[in-house]
C-alpha positions as a printed NumPy array, in Angstrom:
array([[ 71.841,  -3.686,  30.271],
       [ 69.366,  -0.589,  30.653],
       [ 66.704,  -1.595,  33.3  ],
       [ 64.712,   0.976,  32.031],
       [ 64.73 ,  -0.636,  28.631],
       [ 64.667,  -4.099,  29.75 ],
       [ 61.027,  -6.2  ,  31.083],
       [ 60.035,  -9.324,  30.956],
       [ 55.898, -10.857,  30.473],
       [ 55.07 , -13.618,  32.766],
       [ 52.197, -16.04 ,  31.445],
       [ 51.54 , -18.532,  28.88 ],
       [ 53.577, -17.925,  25.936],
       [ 53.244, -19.769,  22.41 ],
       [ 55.67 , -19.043,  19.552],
       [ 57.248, -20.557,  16.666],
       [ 61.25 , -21.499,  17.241],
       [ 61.53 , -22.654,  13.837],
       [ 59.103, -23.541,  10.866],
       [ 56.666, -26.427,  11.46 ],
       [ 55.66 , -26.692,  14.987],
       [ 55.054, -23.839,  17.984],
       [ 56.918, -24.106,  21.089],
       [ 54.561, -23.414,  24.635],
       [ 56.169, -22.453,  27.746],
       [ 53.487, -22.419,  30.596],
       [ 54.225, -19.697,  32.566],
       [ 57.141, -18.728,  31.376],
       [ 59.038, -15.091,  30.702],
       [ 59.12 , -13.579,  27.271],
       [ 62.447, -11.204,  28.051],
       [ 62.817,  -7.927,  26.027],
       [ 66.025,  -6.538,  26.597],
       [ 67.09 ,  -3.486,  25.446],
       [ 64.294,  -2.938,  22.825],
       [ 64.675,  -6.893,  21.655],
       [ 63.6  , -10.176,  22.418],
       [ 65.881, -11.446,  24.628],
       [ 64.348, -14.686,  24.624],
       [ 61.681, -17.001,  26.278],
       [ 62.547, -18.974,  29.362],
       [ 61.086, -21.386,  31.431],
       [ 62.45 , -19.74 ,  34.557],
       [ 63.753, -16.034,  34.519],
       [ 67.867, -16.315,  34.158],
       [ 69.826, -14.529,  36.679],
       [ 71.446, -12.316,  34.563],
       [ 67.529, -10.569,  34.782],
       [ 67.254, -10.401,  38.646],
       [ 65.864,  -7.083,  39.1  ],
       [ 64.168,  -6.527,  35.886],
       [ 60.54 ,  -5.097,  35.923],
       [ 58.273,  -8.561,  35.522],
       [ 54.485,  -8.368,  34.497],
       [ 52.47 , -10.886,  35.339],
       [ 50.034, -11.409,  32.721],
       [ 48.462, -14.639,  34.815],
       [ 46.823, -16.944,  32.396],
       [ 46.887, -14.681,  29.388],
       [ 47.927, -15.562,  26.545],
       [ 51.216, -14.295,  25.188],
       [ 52.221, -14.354,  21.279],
       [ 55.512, -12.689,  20.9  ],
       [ 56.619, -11.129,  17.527],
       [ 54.372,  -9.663,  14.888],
       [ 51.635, -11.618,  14.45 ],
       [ 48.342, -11.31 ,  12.468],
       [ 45.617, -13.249,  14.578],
       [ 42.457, -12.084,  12.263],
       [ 40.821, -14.197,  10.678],
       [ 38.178, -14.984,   8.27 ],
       [ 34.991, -17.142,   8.909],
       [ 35.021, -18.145,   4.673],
       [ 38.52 , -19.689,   5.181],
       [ 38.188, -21.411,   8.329],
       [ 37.304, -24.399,   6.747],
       [ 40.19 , -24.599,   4.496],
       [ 42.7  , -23.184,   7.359],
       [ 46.467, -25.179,   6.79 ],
       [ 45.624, -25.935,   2.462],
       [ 47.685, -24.329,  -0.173],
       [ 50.181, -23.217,   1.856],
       [ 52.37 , -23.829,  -1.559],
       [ 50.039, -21.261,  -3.854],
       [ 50.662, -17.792,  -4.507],
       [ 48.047, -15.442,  -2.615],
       [ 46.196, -14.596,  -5.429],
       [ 45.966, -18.259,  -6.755],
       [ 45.08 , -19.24 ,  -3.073],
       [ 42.711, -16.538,  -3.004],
       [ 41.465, -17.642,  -6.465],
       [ 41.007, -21.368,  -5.705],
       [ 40.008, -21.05 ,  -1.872],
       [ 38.934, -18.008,  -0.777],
       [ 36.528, -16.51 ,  -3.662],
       [ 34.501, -19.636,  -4.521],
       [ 33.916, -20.224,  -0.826],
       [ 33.055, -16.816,  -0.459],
       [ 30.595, -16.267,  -3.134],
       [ 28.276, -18.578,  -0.404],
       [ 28.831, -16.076,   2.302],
       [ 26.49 , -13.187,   0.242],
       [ 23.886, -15.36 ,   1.505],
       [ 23.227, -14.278,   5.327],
       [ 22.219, -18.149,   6.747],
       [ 25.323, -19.122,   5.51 ],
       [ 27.034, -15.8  ,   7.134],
       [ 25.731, -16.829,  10.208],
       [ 26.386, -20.371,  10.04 ],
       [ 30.3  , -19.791,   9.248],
       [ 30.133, -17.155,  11.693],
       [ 28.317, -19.267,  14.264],
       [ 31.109, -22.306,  14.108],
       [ 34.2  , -19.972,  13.716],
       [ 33.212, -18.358,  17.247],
       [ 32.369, -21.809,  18.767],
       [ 35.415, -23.533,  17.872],
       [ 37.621, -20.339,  19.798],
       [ 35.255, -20.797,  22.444],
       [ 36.194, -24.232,  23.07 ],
       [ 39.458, -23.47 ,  23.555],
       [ 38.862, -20.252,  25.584],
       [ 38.409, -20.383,  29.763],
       [ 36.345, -16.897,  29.688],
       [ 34.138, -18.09 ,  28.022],
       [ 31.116, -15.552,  28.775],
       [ 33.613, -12.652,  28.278],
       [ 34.931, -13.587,  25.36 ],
       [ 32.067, -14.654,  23.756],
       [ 29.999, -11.207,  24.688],
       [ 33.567,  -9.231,  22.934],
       [ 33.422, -11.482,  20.118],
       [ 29.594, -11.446,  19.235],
       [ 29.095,  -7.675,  19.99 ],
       [ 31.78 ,  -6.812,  17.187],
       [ 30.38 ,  -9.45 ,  14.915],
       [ 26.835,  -8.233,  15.293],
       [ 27.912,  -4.417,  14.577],
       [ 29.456,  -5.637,  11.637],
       [ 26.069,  -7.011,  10.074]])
């Protein structure tokens, strides 16, 4: 093993093991090794005493490539057509939903729950909510 190629994250981590449900390991280790997921473990295995460990604290860690963006229009739909095509999704979700969104009250209003619903979930609130409405108002 190359220690200078090998880490390990410390902190919340939420991934998908397998299709249809996300695994969460409360302060766990995400272990790269080498360039490559080694794995995620509850406790750090002994075979990576001695590794370099970050300690993300009660971040959130998403191993993988993942696309977090989102779109206020297809919140409300989120999880539906899963089964479609993009551009038939697109055709029966997305577009008629966003024809509503030229309209700024409904902008905001989509905008408005989107950013509440994260909220909820988020312990930062004031932070995140300052980073999240100071992008969204540059936008408009």
């Amino acid at each position: 093993m190359n220690h200078e190629k090998t880490f390990a994250l410390k902190g919340d981590i939420v991934y998908t093991a397998a299709p249809g449900g996300f695994t969460v390991v409360e302060q766990g280790y995400a272990v790269c090794e080498n360039g490559r997921s080694a794995g995620v473990f509850g406790r750090l295995p002994e075979q990576f005493d001695g590794i370099h460990v970050e300690d993300c604290g009660q971040k959130l860690i998403i191993p993988g490539l993942v696309d977090l963006h989102l779109h206020a229009p297809q919140y409300s739909f989120r999880g539906l057509g899963m089964d479609l095509e993009l551009l038939d999704w697109l055709e029966t979700h997305t577009f008629p939903e966003a024809v509503s969104y030229t309209h700024l009250r409904a902008h905001e209003t989509g905008r408005n729950l989107v950013c509440r619903l994260l909220l909820e979930k988020k312990k930062n609130k004031k932070k995140w909510k300052k980073e999240i409405w100071s992008k969204i108002n540059k936008k408009l």
